[in-house]
N, C-alpha and C positions, 0 to 999 in steps of 0.2 A: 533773654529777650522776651519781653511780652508779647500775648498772637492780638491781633488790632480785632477793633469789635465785631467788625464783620465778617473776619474768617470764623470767631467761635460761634454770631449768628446761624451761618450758613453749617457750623460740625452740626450743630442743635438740630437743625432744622432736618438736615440729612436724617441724624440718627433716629427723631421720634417717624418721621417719613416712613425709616426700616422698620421700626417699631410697629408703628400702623399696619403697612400694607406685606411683606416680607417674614413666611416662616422657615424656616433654617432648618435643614437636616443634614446632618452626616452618617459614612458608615466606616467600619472600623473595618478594613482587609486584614488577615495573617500574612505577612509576606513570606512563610513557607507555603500553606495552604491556598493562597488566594494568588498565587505568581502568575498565573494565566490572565488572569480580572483583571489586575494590576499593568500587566505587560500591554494588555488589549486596550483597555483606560487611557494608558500614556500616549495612545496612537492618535485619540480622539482632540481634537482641539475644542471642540465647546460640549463637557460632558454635561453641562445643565440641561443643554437643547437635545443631548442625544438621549439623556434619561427621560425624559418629560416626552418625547416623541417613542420613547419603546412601553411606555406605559401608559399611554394615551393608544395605541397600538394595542395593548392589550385590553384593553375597558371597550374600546371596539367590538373584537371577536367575542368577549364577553356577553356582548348585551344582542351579537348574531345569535340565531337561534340555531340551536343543537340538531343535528339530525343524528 
């Protein structure tokens, strides 16, 4: 079955979107080594907003000055 022109419009339109504005990282866990990371991770329901919030957290303290 062909897709109609405006669903592959609107993939296009998405993907160069991602393209643009979206960069992508992953990390790679050992699932012997990393079982704790892992176990703790899975508990999390939006690990994008928890990561971005403990490293914005740390850029904070960061730029606190030292005593």
């Amino acid at each position: 079955m062909e897709k109609k022109q405006w669903l592959i419009n609107k993939e296009n339109y998405t993907k160069e979107f991602r393209k643009k504005n979206y960069t992508y990282l992953s990390i790679s866990l050992n699932v012997h080594k990393d079982t704790d990371i892992i176990e703790y991770l899975g508990g999390i329901e939006n690990k994008t907003d928890y990561l971005k919030e403990l490293i914005r957290k740390d850029l904070e303290n960061k730029k606190a000055p030292q005593r």
